[in-house]
N, C-alpha and C positions, 0 to 999 in steps of 0.2 A: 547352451547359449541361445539356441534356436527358439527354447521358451521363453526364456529372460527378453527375447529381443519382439515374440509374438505379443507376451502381456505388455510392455513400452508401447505400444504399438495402440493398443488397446487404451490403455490408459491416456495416451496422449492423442485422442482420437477426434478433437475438436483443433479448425485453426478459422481463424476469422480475417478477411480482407476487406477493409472497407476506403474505399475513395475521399481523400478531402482536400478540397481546394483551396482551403478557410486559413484564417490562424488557429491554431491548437493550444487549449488551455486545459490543464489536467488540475484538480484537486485534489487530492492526495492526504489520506487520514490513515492511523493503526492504533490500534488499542483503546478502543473505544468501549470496552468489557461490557456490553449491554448493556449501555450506560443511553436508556430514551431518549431525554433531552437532547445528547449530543446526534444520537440518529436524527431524532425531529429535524435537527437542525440542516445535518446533514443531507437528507432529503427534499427540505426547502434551500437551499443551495445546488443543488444538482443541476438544474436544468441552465446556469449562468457556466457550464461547463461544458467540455467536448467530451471526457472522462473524466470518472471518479476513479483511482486509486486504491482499495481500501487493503491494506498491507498488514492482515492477519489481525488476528485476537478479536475477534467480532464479540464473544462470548466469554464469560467470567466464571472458570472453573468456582471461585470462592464463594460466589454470591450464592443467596437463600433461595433463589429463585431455580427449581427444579433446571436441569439441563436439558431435558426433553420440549421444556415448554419455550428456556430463549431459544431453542434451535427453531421452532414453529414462528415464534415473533421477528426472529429477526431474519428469515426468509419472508414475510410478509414486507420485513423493510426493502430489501434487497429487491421485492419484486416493483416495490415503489419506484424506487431507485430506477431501474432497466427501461422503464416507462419512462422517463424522463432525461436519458443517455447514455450512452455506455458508459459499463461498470465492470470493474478488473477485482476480484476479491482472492487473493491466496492465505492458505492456511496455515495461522500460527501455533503456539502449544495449547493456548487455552481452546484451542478449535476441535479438538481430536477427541471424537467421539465413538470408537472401535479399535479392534485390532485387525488386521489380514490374517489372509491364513499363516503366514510368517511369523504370526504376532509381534507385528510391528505397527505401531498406533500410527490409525490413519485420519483421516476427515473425510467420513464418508458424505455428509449431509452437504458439505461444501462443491461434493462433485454434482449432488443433486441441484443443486442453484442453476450449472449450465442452461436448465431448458426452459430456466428465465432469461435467456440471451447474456446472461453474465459469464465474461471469459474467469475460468477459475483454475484449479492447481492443472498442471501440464497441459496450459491453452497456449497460443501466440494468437494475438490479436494487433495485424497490420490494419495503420491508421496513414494513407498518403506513403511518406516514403519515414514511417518510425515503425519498427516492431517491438511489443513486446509480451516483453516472456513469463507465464505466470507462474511461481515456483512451489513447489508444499512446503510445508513442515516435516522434515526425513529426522528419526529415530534409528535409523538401521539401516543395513549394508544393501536391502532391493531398493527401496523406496531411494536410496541416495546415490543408485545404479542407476536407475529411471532417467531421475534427473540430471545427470552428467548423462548421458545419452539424449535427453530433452536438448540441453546447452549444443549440445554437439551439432545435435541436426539441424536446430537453427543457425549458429555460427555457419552454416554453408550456404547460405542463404541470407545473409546479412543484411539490411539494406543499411541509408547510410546513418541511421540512430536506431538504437538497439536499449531497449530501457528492462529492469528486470526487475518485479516485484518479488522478494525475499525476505521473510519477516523478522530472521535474525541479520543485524547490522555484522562489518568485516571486524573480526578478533584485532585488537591493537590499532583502532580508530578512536577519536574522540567521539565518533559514534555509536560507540559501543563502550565508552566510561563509565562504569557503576560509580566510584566514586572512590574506591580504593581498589579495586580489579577492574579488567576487563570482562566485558560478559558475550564477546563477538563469536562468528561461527569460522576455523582457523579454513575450513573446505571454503570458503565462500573466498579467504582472501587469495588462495590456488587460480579457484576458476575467473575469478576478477582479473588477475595476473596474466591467464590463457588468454581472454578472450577479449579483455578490454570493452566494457561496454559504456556506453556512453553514462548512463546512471543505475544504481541499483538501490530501488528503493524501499526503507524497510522501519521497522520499529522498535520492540523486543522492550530495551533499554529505556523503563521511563523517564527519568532523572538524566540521563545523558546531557539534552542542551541547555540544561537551569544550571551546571553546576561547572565548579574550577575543571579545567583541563576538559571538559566535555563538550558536545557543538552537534548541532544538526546538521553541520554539512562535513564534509569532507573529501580529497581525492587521491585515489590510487592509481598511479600511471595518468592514465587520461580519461579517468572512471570518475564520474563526480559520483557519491556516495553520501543515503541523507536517511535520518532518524527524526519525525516526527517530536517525537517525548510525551508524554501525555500530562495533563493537569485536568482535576475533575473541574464539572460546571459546562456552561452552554456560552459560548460554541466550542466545540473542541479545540485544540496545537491543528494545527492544519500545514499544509505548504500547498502552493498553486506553481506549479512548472506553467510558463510561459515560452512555450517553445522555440514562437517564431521569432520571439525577440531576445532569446538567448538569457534568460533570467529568470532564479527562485524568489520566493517569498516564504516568511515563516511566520507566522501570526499566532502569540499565544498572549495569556494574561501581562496587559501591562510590557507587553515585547511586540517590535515588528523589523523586521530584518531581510534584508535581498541581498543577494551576488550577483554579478553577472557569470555565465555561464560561458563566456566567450574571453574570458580571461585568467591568466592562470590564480589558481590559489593563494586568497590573501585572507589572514585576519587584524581583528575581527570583522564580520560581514557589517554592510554600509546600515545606518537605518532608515526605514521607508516614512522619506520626507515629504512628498508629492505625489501618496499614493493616487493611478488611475480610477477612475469613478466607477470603472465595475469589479476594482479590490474593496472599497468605500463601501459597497452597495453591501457587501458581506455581512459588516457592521449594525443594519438597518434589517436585519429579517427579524420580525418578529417571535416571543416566548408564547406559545399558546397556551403556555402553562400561566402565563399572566395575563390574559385574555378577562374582561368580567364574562359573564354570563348574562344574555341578551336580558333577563329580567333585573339586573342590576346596572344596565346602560342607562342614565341621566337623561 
């Protein structure tokens, strides 16, 4: 136990405090599979935020593009990113690039991001009076020890919003609807149960919020619980958590949709009819992929 509780210890060896007196607007993306455009995009939106969210799958097991080379690219994105405001990134299945000595797959390259100031798997990173908690991708009985000792420790120390990035959605959510099963993690819906956190937020499940019975939001207890979805092209599914005014947003193709956060559970969520001018502005970033090139300016 002595070891089990020295390596936690270790692993979980970053926490971050930062003071804010602001309103807090969080950005919130997963599954963006090495997909440029959507980083491009992602990148030039950053800095209209307090944090960025990115909620696993950074990288695309399937794709042509060698695995060694998106892990080089997309830590150059990542390092864009941290330059332009904090950045929460925990690791999904497509992420896991080793095993431990347990042989159990980890995401080694994702704990290398920390010392670009990005809170990553087994961080907590307090903003004012929200913490949150950044979760890995567990395959096995240490790495899912870890973490239920991660939750624990911070549950003692709670403050009064507690938000968890976890990149599998809760088993038996429209969260988590593939479309004829569930594809949720059943551990998640345990510790959601314990400890009640204010949101936990994740992705996994592309198709979740396009389809019957499925939804990018949802709540357990008093746990609001949210699945991006992903659809390829530029800009990404996104959601913006608006903290201070108690309200999500979902913005994907041809969709735009908020709840309030301060009310209980209703569907379907309202559509965003008067969006704010710095939701609008999102709209307006430039494709530099459709850029001319200066010898073809008129």
């Amino acid at each position: 136990m002595l070891i089990c509780f020295l390596l936690y210890k270790l692993w979980n060896s970053r926490t971050f405090s930062i003071s804010n007196g602001f309103p807090m607007r969080c950005l919130v993306v997963a599954d963006l599979h090495y997909s440029l455009p959507q980083l491009d995009w992602l990148v030039s939106a950053a800095p209209q935020f307090d944090l960025v969210i990115f909620a696993g799958d950074a990288l695309d097991i399937g794709s042509m593009v060698d695995f060694r080379a998106q892990i080089v690219v997309v830590k150059k994105y990542l390092a864009l990113l941290a330059a332009r405001t904090r950045v929460i990134l925990c690791s999904g299945n497509h992420d896991l690039d080793e095993r431990n000595p347990d042989g159990e797959k980890i995401s080694r390259w994702i704990s290398e991001v920390r010392e670009l100031g990005v809170a990553c798997d087994g961080d907590g990173l307090t903003i004012g009076d929200t913490l949150f908690t950044v979760c890995p991708w567990w395959d096995g009985p240490l790495v899912k020890q870890r973490l239920v000792a991660q939750l624990g420790e911070a549950a003692a120390n709670r403050p009064r919003r507690w938000i968890w990035a976890h990149h599998a959605p809760p088993a038996e959510s429209p969260t988590s609807w593939g479309g004829k099963r569930f594809f949720g993690d059943v551990e998640l819906v345990q510790w959601i149960t314990q400890y009640q956190p204010s949101m936990v937020i994740s992705g996994h499940v592309h198709q979740s919020p396009f389809i019957t019975d499925g939804s990018w939001f949802d709540r357990l207890g008093e746990s609001w619980v949210f699945n991006t979805g992903l659809q390829p092209g530029r800009p990404p599914t996104y959601i913006v958590l608006d903290l201070d005014a108690d309200k999500a947003y979902w913005l994907a193709a041809g969709e735009a949709q908020w709840i309030d956060l301060s009310a209980p559970l209703q569907r379907p969520a309202g559509p965003i009819t008067t969006p704010p001018d710095w939701l609008t502005s999102l709209d307006q970033i430039a494709d530099p992929s459709l850029a001319r090139p200066q010898a073809a300016a008129g």
